[in-house]
Each structure stands twice: as structure tokens, then as C-alpha cells.
Phi, psi and omega in degrees: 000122184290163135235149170283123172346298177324295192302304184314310173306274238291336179261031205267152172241171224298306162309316212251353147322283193310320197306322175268002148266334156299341175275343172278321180316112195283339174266059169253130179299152179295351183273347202279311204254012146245036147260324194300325183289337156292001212195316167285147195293186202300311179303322181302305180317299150342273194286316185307311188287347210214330197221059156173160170305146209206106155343151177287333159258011121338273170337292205283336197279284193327303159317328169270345218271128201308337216255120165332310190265350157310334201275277207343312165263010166278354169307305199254036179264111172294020219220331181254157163291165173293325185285318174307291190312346207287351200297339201270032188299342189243347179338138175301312225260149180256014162275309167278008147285356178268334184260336183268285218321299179284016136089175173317196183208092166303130187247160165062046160049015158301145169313155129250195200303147144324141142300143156327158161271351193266328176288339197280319175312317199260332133317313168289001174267320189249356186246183180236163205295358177272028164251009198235008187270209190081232171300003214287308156333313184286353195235028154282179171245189173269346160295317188285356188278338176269345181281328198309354211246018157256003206266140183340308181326158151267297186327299191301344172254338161309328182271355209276325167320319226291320194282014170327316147345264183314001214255144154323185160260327149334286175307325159295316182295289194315305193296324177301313186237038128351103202279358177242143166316257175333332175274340166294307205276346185301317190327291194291325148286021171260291196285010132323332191277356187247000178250090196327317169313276167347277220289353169300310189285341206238034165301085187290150206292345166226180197311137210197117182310339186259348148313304186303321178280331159307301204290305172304324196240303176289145189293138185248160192277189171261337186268338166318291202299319190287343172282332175305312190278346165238009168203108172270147153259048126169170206284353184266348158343323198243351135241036220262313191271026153300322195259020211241125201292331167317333193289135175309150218259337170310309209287292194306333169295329187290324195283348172300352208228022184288165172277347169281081193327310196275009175267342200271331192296320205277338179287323158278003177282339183304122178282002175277012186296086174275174214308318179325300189313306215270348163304313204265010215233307142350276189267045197297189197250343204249107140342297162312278208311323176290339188300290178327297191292318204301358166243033161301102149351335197251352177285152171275170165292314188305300200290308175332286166336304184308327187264168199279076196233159171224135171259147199262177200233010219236337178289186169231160212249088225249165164304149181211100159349152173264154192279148189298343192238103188282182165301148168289116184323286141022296189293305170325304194319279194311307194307301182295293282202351174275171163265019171245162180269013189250351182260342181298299173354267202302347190290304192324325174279354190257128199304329204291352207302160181289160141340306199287311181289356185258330196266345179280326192274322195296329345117013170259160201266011182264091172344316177284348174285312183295308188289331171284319159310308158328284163325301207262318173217176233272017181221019188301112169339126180315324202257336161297300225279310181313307181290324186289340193286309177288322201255004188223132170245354198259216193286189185052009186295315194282339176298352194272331167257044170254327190331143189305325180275000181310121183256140204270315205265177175050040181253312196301005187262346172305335225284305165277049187277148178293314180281120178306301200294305142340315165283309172328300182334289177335299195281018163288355203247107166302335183283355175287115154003106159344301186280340179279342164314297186312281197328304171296332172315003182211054170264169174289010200222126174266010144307299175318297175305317189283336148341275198295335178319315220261248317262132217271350181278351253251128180284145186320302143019303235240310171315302208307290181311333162282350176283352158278018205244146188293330209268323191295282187348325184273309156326300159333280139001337179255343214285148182265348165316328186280141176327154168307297168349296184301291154352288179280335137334301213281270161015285194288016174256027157337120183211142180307113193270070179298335167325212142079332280214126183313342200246013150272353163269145180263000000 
């Protein structure tokens, strides 16, 4: 029976609990944790390799170590620089070229670090694409993504076609009479994709992903669009060519006034709206739609006002990438300065905002504002990301107190807070109390016990005992409080690790 890395731990047993907490334990001497890697079972080998920072001669065992899925999760570890994983760039087994190419396991839609650019080169040169699929694309960096499509390499401008969008007219022209072959034809199937005619022939006849990025994204012919509006292959069609910038100025105006809230909805985001539409379409009877028109580029703050709109409260206010093309200061600018919070929002997400607009928003009275500012950007103030943390539950809540400026004192008053997630603060504060430290190891919420298990004040007593205890031992065991002494005990329960077995993880 095959298993997943997760299942072999959850089948992990009390020794072997500790061990892999001894393998996180930032104070376990470096001979400690290349026996655990030599010697320990998967699971321990697992979390040493994958879920922490690793001494450099750690790093070279790891990088030598016989067992596949040993190189395989230091591949994918979010925790070392790109240059230490990049080492494993040539591993014989092409499951770990597979796992670092498709990069870490990010938490909270985060990026991870770029690869070099010259190992990224040197992957596209050398690997074959089921190993270049996933992730591959986040661990380019942004220089090499604007360049590919010049670089000496074929291979490397053949993936360089991608940016077509973006690319110049020059640069197209260039790639078009491209001397490889292959980098002509990726050319040439992009501009089919600009050719509404093409793509009317190769428009598949039923419902399909690839029918939907046509009808959504490519540009369409009048006889497409007009088969959308009398015979669809299927009733979500007209609003699918609602947003599609290509759509006739007739059509849009006609789909304005369609019975379907959510055709209407999507007509009102076009910034191609003329004034009538954005008249009838202010007071439509369907919310969304008015929510929609009420961020219409074309609107005054007044005619905002003016409309019936609600913003909702009910989503979640998340990490966002900064975009490869940013926004114009200027847009930003006007965004952060309105009176609606949903233009406030998107102002809130973008990292680059100035000083004045990161100290005007963080001070706002709208929670998605405050909490998307928080999320995104990267010098967002200790008192924001601490109030939005108290004031926001929804998803992503715990990335915020990964945020840099997340602040550790004056935490310990959390201890007895009602929200489980809000008492866990406490045990980041070196000043909480000993004795409150213990008292959480045995809150209802096992988030919490294991929290206070690692908290380096945990009285010793209390430390001892938990490393007998089955669900504690592995966080006990990571607590960096423990002695060296201790530690290397802890060690000899080493056991020949017969449970188990690394080549049973997928």
C-alpha cells in the first residue's frame, strides 16, 4: 500500500515522535541530526529534510543521502535558499528533478524564492517537460521571464513564446522569423490565438476548458458571438463572452439589459460601458450588479455615491503576488482616495503603496482594507497586522502573523482569550509567564498544547513529561530549551528503523 509522507507520520510511534522533533530542535547538535538522517526512519527524515533550516554539512549528507524521497523532500523545502536545493539540479532519479523544479509547498498562495537564473536555464535545457510541469513558472525570477525570449538558447525562447502578451512588436516580429523551428511555430500559434477567424475554425462544438478560454479570453468573430446568443452549448455562455474584450459594442449594449443578473453583472465591469448602460445598470434590482458598476472606471466619487451598492464582508482578504506588469502610481493613488472600500481594497493590495497611503489605509475604517494592507505589504506596521489578526477570522488569518513586522511582546495578556487561535499569540511572547505556559499545555485546542509543548519557558517538570505523552512528544521534543544532555538520550532510542519505509511514500 502506497502512502503519502503525511500517512507515514500519523503511523509514526512514540520514539519516533521524539526523534522528529529532535530533528526540528534548533538547539540538537549538528552530529545528532546527521545520525537522525542516517539512521532514522522516514518520518523523522522527512520533517529534518523539508521543514527546516539545515547546517551546511547537513545540507552535503542530504544532497549524498542513497534514499530518493530523502533528496526529494530537501527539494521541495521552503526553508533553505535556492541555492542549497538547486544542488540536487542533476540527481540521477528524475523524481527529485521533478520535485525541485516544481518548487516548495508555500503556504498562503505565497511565491517561492526564484531559482538562480542560470540553473533555471539549465533545467530547460536539460529536463523533459513532465519534470518542468507544476510550479515551475514561480521559481523563474522576473528578469529571466522578461528575457527568454532573446536568449541565445532555442530551448530557452521557445519557453520565452509565453510572455507573448507582453512582448513588443519587434519582439514578435523577431520570434516569428525565429532560425528554430519550434520557436516559429510556439510564434505563430500565439498569433492564431489574436486570430478571431482561426480561432471561429478550431472553436470547439461542446463545452470544454478550451471552449471557455476562447469564448472568455480570445478574440471572437460575429458569427461566434451571434451562435453564443442563439444556440449556446450551454446556458453560462453569454456570460462567459460578457468580460471578452472583443465583444461588439451592439452586443454589449444588448447583454446589458439580458435577464440573467450574473450577464449583467459581468457587462458591468467593462470599461467600454457606455453612459446609458451604466445608467439602467446603477439602479439594476440584482446587488451584484449594482456592486459591479459602483467601481466603473468612468464613475465620478459622486455617481458612486449615488448608487445602492453593498460591500461584502463575507469573502476572504488574502496574499496576492505583486503583478509582473505593476499599476500606475497615479490609479493607485485615486484608488487609496476614494470613498468606496472596495477601490480602497485593491489599493490596499499592492506592495509598492508609498508611505503616506500604507499610514492613510492602515487607519481605515473598512476591516477589508485594513486586513489586505496587512496581507500584502511588506513594511505594514506591528499594530496593524496585530489588530487585523484580532479583527479578521476568515481565511488566511494565520499568514498575518507570519508577516515580518508580526509583533512578539506584550502578547501574554491573549493567554486567556476566548478564540483558541488568539490565546496561541501568547506563547510567542518570551515574558508569558511559566506557570501560564504549563496551563496551556492542557487547553482544549491542540493547536495551543502543541504551541506551549515548544515554548522554551515550559517548566521543566512539565517539559519532562510531555515527551512520554503520544500527541506532545513531537513538539516537546523540538522545545529548544532542552539540554544538550538531554537530547542526546533522547537520541539513543534510535531503533533500527524497521516500521516504515521511505520507498512507500508517493
Amino acid at each position: 500500500m502506497v502512502k503519502t509522507p503525511e500517512g507515514i507520520w500519523e503511523e509514526a510511534d512514540l520514539a519516533a515522535r521524539r526523534l522528529a522533533g529532535l530533528a526540528l530542535n534548533p538547539s540538537t547538535p549538528q552530529d545528532v541530526l546527521l545520525r537522525l538522517l542516517a539512521e532514522g526512519p522516514a518520518a523523522v527524515r522527512m520533517v529534518l529534510c523539508r521543514d527546516r533550516v539545515l547546517p551546511d554539512a547537513v545540507v552535503d549528507a542530504v544532497i549524498e543521502h542513497p534514499d530518493t524521497y530523502t533528496r526529494s523532500f530537501f527539494a521541495r523545502n521552503p526553508h533553505v535558499a535556492p541555492a542549497q536545493r538547486v544542488r540536487l539540479i542533476d540527481d540521477p532519479e528524475w523524481f527529485v528533478r521533478a520535485h525541485l523544479a516544481d518548487g516548495p509547498r508555500m503556504p498562503f498562495q505565497a511565491r517561492p524564492e526564484p531559482l538562480p537564473d542560470e540553473a533555471l536555464v539549465h533545467m530547460i535545457r536539460t529536463y523533459g517537460n513532465d519534470e518542468l510541469a507544476g510550479l515551475f513558472y514561480q521559481q523563474i525570477s522576473t528578469e529571466l521571464l522578461r528575457t527568454m525570449h532573446t536568449h541565445p538558447d532555442a530551448k530557452v525562447r521557445r519557453w520565452g513564446v509565453g510572455a507573448w502578451k507582453s512582448l513588443s512588436a519587434d519582439a514578435r516580429a523577431a520570434l516569428l522569423a525565429d532560425p528554430d523551428e519550434d520557436v516559429r511555430d510556439g510564434a505563430l500559434l500565439r498569433t492564431r490565438n489574436e486570430d478571431a477567424a482561426w480561432l471561429e475554425s478550431a472553436l470547439p462544438a461542446k463545452p470544454c476548458h478550451g471552449r471557455t478560454d476562447m469564448l472568455c479570453n480570445l478574440p471572437l468573430t460575429r458569427a461566434v458571438v451571434d451562435l453564443v446568443l442563439t444556440a449556446p452549448a450551454s446556458d453560462d455562455e453569454r456570460a462567459m463572452i460578457a468580460h471578452n474584450p472583443s465583444l461588439p459594442a451592439d452586443v454589449v449594449v444588448l447583454l446589458a439589459a439580458d435577464p440573467d443578473p450574473e450577464v449583467r453583472e459581468g457587462i458591468a465591469y467593462r470599461a467600454d460601458l457606455g453612459p446609458a448602460e451604466r445608467r439602467a445598470l446603477a439602479v439594476d434590482p440584482d446587488p451584484r450588479v449594482r456592486l459591479a458598476l459602483s467601481l466603473h472606471p468612468a464613475l465620478s466619487e459622486e455617481e458612486r455615491a449615488a448608487i445602492d451598492y453593498e460591500v461584502p464582508t463575507g469573502r476572504g482578504f488574502y496574499y496576492s503576488p505583486a503583478p509582473w506588469v505593476p499599476r500606475a502610481p497615479e490609479d493607485v493613488r485615486r484608488d487609496a482616495l476614494s470613498a468606496h472600500p472596495m477601490l480602497r481594497r485593491r489599493a490596499a493590495g499592492v506592495h509598492s503603496l508609498p508611505p503616506d497611503l500604507v499610514a492613510r489605509l492602515a487607519d481605515d475604517e473598512d476591516l477589508g482594507v485594513r486586513v489586505t494592507l496587512a496581507q500584502n505589504h511588506p513594511d505594514a506596521p506591528a499594530a496593524l497586522l496585530l489588530r487585523s489578526f484580532l479583527g479578521y477570522t476568515g481565511p488566511d488569518r494565520s499568514h498575518l502573523a507570519t508577516r515580518p513586522n508580526f509583533p512578539t511582546t506584550r502578547l501574554a495578556a491573549f493567554a486567556d482569550h476566548e478564540d483558541p487561535e488568539v490565546r496561541a499569540l501568547a506563547l510567542r511572547d518570551p515574558e508569558t509567564a511559566p506557570a501560564v505556559v504549563e496551563r496551556l499545555t492542557r487547553d482544549p485546542d491542540p493547536a495551543v498544547r502543541a504551541a506551549a509543548a515548544r515554548h522554551p519557558d515550559l517548566p521543566r517538570p512539565r517539559l519532562t513529561e510531555l515527551l512520554d505523552d503520544e500527541e506532545l512528544a513531537h513538539p516537546a521534543a523540538a522545545n529548544p530549551a532542552l539540554d544538550v544532555v538531554e537530547i542526546r538520550r533522547l537520541a539513543r532510542t534510535l531503533a533500527d528503523p524497521a516500521g516504515p519505509r521511505a520507498d512507500t511514500l508517493t
